[in-house]
C-alpha positions in Angstrom: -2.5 -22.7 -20.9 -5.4 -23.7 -18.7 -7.8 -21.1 -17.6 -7.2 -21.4 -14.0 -9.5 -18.6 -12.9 -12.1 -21.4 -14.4 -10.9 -23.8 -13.1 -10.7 -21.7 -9.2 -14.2 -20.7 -10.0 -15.2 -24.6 -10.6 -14.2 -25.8 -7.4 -15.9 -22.7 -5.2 -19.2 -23.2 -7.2 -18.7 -27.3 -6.3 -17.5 -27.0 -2.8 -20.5 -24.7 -2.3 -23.1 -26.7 -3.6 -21.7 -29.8 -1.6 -21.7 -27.3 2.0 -25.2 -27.1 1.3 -26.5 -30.2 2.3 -23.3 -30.4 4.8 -24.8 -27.2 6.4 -28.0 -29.5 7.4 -26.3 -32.3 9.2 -26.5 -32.8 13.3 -23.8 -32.2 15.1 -24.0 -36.0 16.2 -24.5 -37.4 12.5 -20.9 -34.6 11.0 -18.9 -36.5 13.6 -20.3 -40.1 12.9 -17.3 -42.4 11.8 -18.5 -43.7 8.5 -15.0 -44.2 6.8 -12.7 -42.8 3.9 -9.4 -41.4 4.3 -11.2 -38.9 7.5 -13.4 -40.9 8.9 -16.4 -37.8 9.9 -18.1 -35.5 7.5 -16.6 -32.6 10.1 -13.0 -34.4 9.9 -13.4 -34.6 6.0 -14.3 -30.8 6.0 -11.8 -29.8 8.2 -8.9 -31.3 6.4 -10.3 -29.7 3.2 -10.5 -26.0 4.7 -6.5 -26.9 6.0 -5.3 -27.4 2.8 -7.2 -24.9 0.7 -6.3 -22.3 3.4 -2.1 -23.3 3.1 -2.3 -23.3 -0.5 -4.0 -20.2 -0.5 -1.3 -18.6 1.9 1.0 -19.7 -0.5 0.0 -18.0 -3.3 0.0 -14.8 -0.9 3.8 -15.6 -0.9 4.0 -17.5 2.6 5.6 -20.7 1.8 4.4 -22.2 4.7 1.7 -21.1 7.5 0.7 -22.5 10.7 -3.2 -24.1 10.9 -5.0 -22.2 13.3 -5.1 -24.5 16.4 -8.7 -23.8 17.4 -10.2 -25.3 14.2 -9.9 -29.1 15.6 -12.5 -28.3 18.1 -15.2 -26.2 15.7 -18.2 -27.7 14.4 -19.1 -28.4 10.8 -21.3 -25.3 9.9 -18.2 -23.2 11.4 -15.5 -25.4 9.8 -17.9 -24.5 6.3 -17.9 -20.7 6.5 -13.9 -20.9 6.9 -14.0 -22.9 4.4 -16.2 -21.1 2.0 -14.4 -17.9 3.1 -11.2 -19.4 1.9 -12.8 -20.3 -1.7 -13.5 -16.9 -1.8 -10.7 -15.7 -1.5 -8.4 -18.3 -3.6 -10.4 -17.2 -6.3 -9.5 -13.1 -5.6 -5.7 -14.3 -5.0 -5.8 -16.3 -8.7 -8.0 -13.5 -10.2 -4.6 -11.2 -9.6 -1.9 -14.0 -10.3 -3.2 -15.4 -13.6 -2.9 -12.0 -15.5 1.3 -12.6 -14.2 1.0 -16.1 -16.9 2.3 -19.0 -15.1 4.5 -17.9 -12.0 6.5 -19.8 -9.8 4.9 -20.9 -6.6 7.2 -21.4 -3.7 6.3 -23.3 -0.4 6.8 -25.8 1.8 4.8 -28.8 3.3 4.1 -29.4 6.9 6.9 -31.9 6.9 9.5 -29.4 6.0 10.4 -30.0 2.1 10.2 -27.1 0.3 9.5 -27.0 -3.6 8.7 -24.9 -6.4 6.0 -25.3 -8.9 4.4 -23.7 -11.6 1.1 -21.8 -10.7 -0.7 -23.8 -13.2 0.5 -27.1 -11.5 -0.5 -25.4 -8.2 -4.0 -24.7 -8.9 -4.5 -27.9 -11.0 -3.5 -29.8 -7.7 -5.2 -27.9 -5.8 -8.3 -28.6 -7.4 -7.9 -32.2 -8.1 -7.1 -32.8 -4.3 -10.5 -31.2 -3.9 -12.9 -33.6 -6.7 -11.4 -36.1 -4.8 -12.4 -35.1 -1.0 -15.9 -33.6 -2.3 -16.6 -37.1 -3.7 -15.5 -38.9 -0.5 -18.0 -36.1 1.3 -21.0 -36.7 -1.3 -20.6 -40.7 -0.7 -20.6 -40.3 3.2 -23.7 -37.7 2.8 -25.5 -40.5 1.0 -24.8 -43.0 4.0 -26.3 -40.6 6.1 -29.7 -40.1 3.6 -28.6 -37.0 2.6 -29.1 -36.1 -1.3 -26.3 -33.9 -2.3 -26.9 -32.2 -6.0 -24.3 -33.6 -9.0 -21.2 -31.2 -9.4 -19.9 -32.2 -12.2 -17.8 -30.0 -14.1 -19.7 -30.0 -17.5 -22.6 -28.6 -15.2 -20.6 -26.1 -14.0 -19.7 -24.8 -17.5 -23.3 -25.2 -18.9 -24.4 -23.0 -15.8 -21.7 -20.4 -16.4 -22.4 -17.2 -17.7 -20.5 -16.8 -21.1 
């Protein structure tokens, strides 16, 4: 089985490195329409902390949780410490569940199917469906001058403690 603690601990190390040069932006510049499937940095980041937070609710067990209504009007450096919050702890909530092998993760999605999948399948989703936003973030942080650092995952590995 995959390590998925690993794999948890990959994506917070990436999505923190990419908030740094996010953290920098002007307000003006974060809301800029540059394109991509949100068309702000802030927007980007924002759908990013909505998913990783309903994933992480459920695997607290709460198949499906209601977005707090007040993040559509934060800016980007408070949209990234909810966000960064919420790695946090979807690494602590995996942490417990992966010693429990590979158990099944109920939930449903905001348009009301509900489904059951493997925790493994879970967290693997839930960490491709952040490579792909990160990258969509790194290419609109270049458009803007910024110079976000590489986080590739062999650089993660090499960087990890053994």
């Amino acid at each position: 089985m995959t390590d998925l603690l690993k794999l948890v601990r990959y994506q917070q190390w990436a999505n923190k490195k990419t908030a740094e040069p996010l953290k920098t932006i002007p307000a003006d510049v974060a809301d800029r329409e540059l394109g991509g499937s949100f068309p702000t940095l802030r927007l980007t980041v924002l759908h990013m902390l909505q998913a990783d937070y309903r994933w992480l609710h459920r695997l607290k067990g709460l198949p499906i949780v209601e977005i707090p209504a007040g993040w559509q009007n934060e800016n980007i450096n408070s949209l990234i410490s909810l966000w960064l919050d919420v790695q946090d702890e979807l690494v602590a909530r995996v942490r417990e569940l992966a010693p429990q092998g590979n158990p099944m993760i109920k939930f449903t999605t905001a348009k009301g199917d509900t489904f059951q999948l493997p925790l493994e399948e879970v967290i693997t989703h839930v960490v491709n469906h952040s490579t792909y936003h990160r990258g969509q973030l790194v290419n609109m942080l270049r458009m803007t001058g910024a110079a976000p650092e590489s986080t590739d995952y062999f650089l993660f590995v090499v960087a990890s403690p053994k």
